[in-house]
VOBA-1610 file (N, C-alpha, C; in pm, whole numbers, padded with zeros to 5 digits, always signed):
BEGIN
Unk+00084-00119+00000Unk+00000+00000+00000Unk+00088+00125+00000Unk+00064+00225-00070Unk+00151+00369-00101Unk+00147+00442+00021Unk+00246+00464+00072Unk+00225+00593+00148Unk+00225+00739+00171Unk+00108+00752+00216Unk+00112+00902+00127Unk+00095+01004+00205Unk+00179+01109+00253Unk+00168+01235+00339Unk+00099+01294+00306Unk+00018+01387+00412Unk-00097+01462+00453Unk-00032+01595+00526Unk-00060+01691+00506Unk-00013+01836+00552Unk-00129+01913+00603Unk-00131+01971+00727Unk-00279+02043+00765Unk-00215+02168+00858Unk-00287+02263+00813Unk-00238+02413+00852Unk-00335+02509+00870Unk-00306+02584+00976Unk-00431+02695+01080Unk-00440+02811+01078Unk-00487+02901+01086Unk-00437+03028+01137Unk-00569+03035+01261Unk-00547+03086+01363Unk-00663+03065+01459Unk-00645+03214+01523Unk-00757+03244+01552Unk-00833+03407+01597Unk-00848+03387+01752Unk-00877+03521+01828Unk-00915+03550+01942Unk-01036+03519+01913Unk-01104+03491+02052Unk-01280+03446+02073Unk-01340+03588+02100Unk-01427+03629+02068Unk-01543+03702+02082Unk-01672+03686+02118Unk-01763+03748+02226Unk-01835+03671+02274Unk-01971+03658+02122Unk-02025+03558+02139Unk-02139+03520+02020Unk-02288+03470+02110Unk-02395+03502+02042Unk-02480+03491+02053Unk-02570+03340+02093Unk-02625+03292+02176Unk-02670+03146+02232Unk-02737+03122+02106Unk-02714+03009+02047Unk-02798+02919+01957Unk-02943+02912+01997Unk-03041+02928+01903Unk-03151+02937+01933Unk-03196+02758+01833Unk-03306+02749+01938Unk-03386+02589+01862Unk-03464+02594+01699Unk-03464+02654+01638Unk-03508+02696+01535Unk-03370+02802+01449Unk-03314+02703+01333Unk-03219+02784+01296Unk-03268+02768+01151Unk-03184+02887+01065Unk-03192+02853+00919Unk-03069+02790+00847Unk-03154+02707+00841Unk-03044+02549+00773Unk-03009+02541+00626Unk-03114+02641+00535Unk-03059+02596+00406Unk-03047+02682+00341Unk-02965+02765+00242Unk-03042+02873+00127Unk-03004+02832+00034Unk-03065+02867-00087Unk-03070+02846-00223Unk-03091+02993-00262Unk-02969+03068-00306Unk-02992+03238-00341Unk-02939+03207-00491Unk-02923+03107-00589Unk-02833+03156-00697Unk-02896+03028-00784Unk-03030+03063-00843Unk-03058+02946-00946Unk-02994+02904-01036Unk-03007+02769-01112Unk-02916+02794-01259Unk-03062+02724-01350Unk-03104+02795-01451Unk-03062+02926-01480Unk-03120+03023-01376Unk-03048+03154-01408Unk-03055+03211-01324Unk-03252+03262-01292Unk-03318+03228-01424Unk-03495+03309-01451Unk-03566+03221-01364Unk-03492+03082-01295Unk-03567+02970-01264Unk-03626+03024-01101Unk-03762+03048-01087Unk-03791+03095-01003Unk-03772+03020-00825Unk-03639+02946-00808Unk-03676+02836-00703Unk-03629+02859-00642Unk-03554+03004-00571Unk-03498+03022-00447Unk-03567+02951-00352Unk-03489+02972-00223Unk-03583+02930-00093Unk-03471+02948+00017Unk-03563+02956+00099Unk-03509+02947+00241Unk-03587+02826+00328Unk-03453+02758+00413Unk-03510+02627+00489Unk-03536+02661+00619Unk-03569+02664+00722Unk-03557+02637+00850Unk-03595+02542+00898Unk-03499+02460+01047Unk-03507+02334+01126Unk-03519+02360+01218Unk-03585+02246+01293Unk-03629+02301+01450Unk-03547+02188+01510Unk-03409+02228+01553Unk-03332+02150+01629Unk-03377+02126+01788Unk-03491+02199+01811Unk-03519+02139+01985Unk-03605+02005+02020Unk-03629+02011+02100Unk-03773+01881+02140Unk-03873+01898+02212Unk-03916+02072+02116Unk-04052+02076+02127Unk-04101+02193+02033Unk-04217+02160+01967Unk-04237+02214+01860Unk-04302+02339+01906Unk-04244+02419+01765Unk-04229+02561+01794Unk-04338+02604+01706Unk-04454+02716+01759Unk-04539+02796+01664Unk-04501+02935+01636Unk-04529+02934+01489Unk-04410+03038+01420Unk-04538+03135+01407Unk-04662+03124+01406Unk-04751+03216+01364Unk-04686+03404+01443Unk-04673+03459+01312Unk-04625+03591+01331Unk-04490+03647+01307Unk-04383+03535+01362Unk-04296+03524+01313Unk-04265+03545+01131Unk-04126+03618+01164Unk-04103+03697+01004Unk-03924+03711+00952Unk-03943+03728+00823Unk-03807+03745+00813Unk-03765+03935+00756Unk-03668+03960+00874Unk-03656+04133+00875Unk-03586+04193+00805Unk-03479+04090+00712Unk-03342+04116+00632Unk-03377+04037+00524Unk-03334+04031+00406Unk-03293+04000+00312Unk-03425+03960+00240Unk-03536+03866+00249Unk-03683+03857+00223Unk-03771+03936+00302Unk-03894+03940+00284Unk-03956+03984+00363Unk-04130+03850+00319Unk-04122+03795+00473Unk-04254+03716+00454Unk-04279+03702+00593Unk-04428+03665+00615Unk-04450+03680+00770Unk-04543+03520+00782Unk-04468+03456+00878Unk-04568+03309+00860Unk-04704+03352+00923Unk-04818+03281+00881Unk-04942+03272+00918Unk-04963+03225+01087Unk-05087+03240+01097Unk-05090+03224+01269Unk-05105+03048+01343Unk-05127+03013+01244Unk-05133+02831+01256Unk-04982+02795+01229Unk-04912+02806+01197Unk-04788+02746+01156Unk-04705+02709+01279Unk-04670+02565+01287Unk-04613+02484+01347Unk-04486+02398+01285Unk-04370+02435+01374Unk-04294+02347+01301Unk-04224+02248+01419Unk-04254+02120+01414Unk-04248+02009+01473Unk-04076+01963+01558Unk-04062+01946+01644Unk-03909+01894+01671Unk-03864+01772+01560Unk-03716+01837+01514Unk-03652+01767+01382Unk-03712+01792+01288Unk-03824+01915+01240Unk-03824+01892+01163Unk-03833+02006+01060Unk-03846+02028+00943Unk-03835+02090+00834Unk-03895+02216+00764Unk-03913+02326+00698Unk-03970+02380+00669Unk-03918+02488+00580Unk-03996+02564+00437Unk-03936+02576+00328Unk-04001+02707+00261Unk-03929+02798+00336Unk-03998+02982+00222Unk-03969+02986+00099Unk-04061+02951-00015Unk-04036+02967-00132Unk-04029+03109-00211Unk-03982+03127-00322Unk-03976+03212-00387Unk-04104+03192-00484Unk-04134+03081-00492Unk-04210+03061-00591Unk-04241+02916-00588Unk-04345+02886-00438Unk-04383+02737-00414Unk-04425+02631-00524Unk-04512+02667-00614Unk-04539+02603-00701Unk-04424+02521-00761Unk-04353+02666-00834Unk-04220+02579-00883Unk-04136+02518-00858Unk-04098+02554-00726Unk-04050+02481-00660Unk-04058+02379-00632Unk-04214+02343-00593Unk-04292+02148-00592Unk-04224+02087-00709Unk-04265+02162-00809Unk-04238+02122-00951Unk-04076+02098-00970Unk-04027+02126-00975Unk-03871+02131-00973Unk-03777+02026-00874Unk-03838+02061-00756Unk-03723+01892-00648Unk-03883+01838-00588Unk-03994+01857-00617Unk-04087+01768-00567Unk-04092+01733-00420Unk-04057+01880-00398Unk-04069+01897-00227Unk-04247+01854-00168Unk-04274+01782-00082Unk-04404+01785-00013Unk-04465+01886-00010Unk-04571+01909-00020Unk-04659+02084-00025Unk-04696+02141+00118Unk-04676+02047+00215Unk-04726+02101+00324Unk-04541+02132+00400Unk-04452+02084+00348Unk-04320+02181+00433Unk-04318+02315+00324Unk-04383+02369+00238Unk-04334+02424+00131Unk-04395+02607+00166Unk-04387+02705+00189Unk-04482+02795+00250Unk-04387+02915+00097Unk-04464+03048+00142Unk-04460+03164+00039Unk-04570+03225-00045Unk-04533+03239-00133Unk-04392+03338-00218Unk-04396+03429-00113Unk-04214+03469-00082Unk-04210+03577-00009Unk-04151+03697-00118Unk-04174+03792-00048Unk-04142+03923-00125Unk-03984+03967-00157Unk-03927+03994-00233Unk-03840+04046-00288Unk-03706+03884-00337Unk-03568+03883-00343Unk-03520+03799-00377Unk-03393+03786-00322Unk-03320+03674-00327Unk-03198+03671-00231Unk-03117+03694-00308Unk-02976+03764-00283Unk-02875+03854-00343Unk-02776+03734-00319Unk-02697+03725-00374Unk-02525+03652-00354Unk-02458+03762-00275Unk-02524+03754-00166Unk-02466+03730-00074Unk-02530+03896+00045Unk-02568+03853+00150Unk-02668+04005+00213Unk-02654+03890+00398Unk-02779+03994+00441Unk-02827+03920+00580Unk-02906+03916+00568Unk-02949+03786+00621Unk-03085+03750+00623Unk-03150+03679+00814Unk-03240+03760+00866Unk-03263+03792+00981Unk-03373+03723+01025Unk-03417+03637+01161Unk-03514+03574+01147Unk-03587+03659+01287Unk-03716+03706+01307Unk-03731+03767+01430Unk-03907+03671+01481Unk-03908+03705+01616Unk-04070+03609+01656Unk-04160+03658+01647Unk-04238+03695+01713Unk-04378+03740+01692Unk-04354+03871+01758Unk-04252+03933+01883Unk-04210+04030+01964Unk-04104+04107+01878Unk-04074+04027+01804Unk-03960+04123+01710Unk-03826+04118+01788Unk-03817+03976+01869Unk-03666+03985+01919Unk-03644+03861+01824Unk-03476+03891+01748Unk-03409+03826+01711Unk-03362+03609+01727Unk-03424+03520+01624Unk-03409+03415+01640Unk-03259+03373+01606Unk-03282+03457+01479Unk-03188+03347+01404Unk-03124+03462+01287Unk-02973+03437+01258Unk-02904+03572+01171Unk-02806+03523+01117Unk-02789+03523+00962Unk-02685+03471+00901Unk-02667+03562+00754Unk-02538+03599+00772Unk-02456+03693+00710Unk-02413+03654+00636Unk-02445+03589+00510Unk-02361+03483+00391Unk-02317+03568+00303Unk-02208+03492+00236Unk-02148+03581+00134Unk-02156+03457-00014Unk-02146+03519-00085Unk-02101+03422-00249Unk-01928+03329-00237Unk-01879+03359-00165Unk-01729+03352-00185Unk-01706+03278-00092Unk-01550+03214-00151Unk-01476+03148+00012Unk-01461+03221+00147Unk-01494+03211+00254Unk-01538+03073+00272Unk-01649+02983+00253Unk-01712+03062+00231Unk-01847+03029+00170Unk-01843+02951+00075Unk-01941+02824+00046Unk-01962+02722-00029Unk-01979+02774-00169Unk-01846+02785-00266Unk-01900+02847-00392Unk-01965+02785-00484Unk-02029+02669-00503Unk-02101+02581-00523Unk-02219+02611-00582Unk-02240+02750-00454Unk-02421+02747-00439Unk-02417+02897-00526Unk-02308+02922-00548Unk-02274+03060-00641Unk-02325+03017-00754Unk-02424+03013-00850Unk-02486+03010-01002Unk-02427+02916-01062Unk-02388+02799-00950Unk-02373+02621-00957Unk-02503+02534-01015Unk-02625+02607-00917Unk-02738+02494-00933Unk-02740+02478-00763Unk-02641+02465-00681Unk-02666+02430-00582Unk-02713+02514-00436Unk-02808+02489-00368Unk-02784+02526-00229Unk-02688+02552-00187Unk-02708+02601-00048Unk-02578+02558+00057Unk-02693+02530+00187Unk-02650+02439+00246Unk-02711+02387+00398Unk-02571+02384+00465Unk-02641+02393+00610Unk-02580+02390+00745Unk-02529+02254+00759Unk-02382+02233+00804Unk-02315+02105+00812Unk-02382+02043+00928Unk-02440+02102+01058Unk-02515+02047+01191Unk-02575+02168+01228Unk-02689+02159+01333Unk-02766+02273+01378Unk-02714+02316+01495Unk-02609+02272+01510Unk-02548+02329+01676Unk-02398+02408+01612Unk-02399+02440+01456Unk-02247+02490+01454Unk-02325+02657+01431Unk-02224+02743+01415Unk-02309+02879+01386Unk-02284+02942+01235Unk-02403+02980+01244Unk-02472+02948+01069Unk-02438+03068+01041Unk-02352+03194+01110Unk-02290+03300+01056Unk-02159+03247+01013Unk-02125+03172+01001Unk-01905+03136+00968Unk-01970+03066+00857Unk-01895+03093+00755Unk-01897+03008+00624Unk-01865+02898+00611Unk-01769+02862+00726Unk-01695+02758+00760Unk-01814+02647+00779Unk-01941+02699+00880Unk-01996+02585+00891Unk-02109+02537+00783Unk-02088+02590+00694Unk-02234+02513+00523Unk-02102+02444+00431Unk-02192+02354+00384Unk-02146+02298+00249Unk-02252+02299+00126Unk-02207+02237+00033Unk-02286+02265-00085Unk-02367+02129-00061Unk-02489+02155-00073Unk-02619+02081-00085Unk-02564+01951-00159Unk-02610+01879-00115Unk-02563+01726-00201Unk-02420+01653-00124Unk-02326+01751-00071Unk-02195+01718-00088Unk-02158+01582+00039Unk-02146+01487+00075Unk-02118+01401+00163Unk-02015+01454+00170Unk-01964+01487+00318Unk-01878+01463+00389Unk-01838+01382+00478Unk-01936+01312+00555Unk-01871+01195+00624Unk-01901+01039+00577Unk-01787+00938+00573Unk-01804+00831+00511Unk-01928+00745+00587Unk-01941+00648+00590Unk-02039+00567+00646Unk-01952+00500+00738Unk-01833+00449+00705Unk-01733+00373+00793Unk-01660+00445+00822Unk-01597+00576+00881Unk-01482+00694+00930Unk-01366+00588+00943Unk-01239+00622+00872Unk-01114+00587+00899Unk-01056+00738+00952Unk-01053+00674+01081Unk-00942+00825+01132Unk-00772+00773+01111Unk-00726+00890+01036Unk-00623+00900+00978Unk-00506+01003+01119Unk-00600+01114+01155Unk-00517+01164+01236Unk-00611+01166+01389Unk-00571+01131+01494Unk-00683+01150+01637Unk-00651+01295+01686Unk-00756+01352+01748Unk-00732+01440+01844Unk-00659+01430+01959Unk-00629+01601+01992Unk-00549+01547+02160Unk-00374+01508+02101Unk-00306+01476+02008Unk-00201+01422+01967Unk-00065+01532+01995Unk+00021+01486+02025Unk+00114+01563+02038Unk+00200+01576+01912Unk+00303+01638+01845Unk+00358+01641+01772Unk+00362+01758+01652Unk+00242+01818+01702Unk+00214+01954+01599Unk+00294+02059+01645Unk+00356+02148+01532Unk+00452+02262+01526Unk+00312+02407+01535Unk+00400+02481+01608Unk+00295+02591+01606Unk+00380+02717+01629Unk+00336+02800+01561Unk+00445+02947+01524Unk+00325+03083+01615Unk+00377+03147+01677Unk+00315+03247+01722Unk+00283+03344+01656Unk+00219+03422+01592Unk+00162+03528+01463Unk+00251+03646+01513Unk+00345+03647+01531Unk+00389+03778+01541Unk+00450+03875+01414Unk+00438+03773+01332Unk+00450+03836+01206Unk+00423+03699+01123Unk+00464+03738+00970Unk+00437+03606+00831Unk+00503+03486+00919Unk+00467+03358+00893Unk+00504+03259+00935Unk+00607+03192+00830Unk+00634+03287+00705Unk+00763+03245+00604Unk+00744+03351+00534Unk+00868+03302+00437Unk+00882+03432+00359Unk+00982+03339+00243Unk+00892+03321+00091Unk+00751+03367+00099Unk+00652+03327+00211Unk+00532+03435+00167Unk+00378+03380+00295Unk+00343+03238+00277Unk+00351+03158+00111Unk+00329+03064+00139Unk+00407+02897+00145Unk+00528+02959+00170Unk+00643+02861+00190Unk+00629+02727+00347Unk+00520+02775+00414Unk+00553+02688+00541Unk+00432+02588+00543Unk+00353+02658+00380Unk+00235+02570+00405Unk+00278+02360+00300Unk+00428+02400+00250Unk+00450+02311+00176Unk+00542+02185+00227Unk+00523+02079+00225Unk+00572+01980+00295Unk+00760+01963+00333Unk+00806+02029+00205Unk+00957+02023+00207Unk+00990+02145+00310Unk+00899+02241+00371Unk+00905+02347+00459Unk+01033+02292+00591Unk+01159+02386+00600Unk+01189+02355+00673Unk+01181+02457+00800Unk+01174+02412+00921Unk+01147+02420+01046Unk+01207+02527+01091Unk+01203+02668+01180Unk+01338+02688+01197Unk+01319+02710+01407Unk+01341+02819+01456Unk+01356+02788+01566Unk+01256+02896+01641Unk+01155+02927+01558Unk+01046+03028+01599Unk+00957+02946+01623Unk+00973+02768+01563Unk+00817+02706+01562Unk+00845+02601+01662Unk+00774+02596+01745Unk+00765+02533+01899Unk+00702+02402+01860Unk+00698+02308+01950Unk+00653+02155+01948Unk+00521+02173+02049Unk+00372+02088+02039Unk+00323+02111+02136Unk+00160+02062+02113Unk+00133+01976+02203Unk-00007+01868+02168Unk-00112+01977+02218Unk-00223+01920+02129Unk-00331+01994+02067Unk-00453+01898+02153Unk-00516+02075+02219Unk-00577+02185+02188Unk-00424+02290+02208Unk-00425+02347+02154Unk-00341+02447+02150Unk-00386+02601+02197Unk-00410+02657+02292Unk-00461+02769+02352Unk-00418+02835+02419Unk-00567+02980+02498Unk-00534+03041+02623Unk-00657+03067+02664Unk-00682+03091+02789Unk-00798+03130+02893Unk-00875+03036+02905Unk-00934+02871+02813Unk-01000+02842+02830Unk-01008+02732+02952Unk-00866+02708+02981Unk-00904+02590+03094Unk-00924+02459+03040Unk-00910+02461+02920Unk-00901+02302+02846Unk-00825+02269+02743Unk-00665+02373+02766Unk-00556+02354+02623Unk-00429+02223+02719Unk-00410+02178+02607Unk-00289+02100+02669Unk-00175+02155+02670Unk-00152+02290+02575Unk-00044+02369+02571Unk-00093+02482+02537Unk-00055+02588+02626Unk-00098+02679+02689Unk+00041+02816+02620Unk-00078+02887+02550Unk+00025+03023+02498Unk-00039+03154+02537Unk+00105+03260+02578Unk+00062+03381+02594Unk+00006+03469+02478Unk-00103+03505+02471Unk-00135+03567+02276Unk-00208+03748+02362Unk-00259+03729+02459Unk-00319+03871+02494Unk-00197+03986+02492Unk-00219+04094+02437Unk-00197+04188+02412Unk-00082+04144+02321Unk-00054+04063+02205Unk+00071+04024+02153Unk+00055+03971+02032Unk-00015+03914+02004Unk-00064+03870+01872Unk-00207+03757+01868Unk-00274+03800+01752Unk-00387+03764+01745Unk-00395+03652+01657Unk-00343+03534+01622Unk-00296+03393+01521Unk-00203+03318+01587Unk-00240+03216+01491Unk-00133+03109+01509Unk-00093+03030+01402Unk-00041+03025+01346Unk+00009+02887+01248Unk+00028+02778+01290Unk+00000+02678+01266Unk-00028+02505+01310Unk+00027+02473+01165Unk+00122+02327+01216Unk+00139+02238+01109Unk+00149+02103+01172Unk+00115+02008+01104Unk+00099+01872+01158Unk+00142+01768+01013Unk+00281+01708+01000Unk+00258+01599+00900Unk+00270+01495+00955Unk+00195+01396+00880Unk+00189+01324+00947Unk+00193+01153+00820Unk+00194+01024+00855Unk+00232+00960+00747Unk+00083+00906+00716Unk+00004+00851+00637Unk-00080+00732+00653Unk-00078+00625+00569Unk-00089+00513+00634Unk-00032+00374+00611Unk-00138+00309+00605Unk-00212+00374+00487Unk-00349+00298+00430Unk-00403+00388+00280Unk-00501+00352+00251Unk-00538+00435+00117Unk-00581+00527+00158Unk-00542+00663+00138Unk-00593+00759+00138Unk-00801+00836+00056Unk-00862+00828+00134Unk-01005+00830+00052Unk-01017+00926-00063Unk-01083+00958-00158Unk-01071+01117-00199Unk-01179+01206-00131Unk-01216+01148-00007Unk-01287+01282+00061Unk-01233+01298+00202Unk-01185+01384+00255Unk-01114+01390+00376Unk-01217+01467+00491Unk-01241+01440+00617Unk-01322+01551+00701Unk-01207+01610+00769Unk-01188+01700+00854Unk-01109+01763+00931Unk-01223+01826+01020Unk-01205+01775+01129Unk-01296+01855+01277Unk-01221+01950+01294Unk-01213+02076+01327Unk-01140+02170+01349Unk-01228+02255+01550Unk-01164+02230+01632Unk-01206+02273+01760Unk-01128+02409+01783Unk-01182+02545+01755Unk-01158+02680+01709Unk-01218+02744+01766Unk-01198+02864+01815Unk-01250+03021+01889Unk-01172+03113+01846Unk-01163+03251+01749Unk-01310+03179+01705Unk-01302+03176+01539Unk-01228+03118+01451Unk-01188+03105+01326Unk-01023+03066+01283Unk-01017+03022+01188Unk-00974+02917+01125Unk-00991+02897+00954Unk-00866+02892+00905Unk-00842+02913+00789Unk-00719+02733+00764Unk-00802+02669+00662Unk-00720+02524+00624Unk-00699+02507+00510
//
């Protein structure tokens, strides 16, 4: 069997405080038809709690504008779908008619905010998408969506959607690298981490004596790093490198969990 090296690299941010996850998030958008005249935008929302939520009044304050009716219930786990244009939409992925609600008013842009508020007009749910990396470019005048990778990640980081369709996790997971591992190099951001900027991201990168040894979580303040760095008032990054060998077939789809406060670039 070939063996074949794997290279994985970070830049990681200060935490900022963020907003509590609410049980009702928006899980899917579709802003970029192909073609573009095809009337099937939409917006999804999921009710990640375990107990069903009545939306009657509830509205969206940014980017559409539609106000659900006063019966509307959306069930724990489960689904629900603001069309641009329900009909066509049925018609087109043969969505069920009763998750399917709309036409709402105006149309989704590549890329705006789109705001979810309750019946009081306090804030559910808020996601700031863009067309671009990090953002799933896929769903850019691909054909595709973008949905939320899980309902507990936050649906403002681009980081957490993929493009509609896309499997990311196998059915059988071969972990290639574990968490918790010691052996990762990590450079303090006090300036470029090479020169060139992208010389340290390449495997023949050699080492020099700025980049420290040191098992991961790699942190500060939280009370749960295994190696512990000074970054307040001094620099705001980090560079991470980890190679590592694997001594099996490599898949052509890789996951990487990334445990971050509060961003991350791979």
């Amino acid at each position: 069997m070939p063996i074949r090296p794997l290279q994985l690299f970070a830049a990681l941010g200060i935490a900022w405080p963020s907003a509590v996850a609410a049980d009702v998030v928006i899980n899917e958008i579709h802003y970029d038809a192909d073609p573009k005249t095809a009337a099937v935008e939409f917006v999804e929302l999921h009710n990640a709690g375990d107990r069903t939520e009545h939306l009657g009044g509830w509205y969206f304050s940014n980017g559409i504008e539609f106000t659900f009716a006063a019966n509307t219930a959306l069930k724990p786990g489960g689904y629900l779908v603001v069309a641009e244009n329900p009909a066509k939409l049925r018609a087109e992925f043969r969505t069920p008619k009763q998750l399917v609600l709309g036409p709402y008013i105006g149309r989704l842009s590549n890329g705006e905010t789109l705001t979810l508020r309750n019946a009081a007009g306090e804030q559910v749910d808020r996601v700031n998408y863009d067309s671009g990396f990090p953002w799933p470019t896929a769903a850019s005048g691909a054909g595709s969506s973008m949905e939320l990778i899980h309902p507990s990640l936050d649906n403002d980081l681009g980081g957490s959607w993929r493009s509609a369709g896309m499997q990311v996790e196998p059915s059988e997971p071969v972990v290639l690298l574990a968490a918790g591992r010691s052996g990762w190099s990590y450079r303090e951001g006090t300036s470029e981490a090479s020169s060139p900027r992208s010389a340290w991201r390449q495997l023949d990168f050699d080492e020099d004596a700025s980049w420290k040894k040191g098992t991961t979580p790699i942190g500060y303040g939280d009370g749960d790093d295994k190696t512990e760095i000074n970054m307040r008032n001094r620099f705001t990054s980090v560079y991470l490198r980890r190679e590592f060998t694997a001594r099996a077939e490599v898949p052509s789809t890789l996951l990487l969990r990334v445990y971050v406060d509060d961003g991350a670039v791979v």
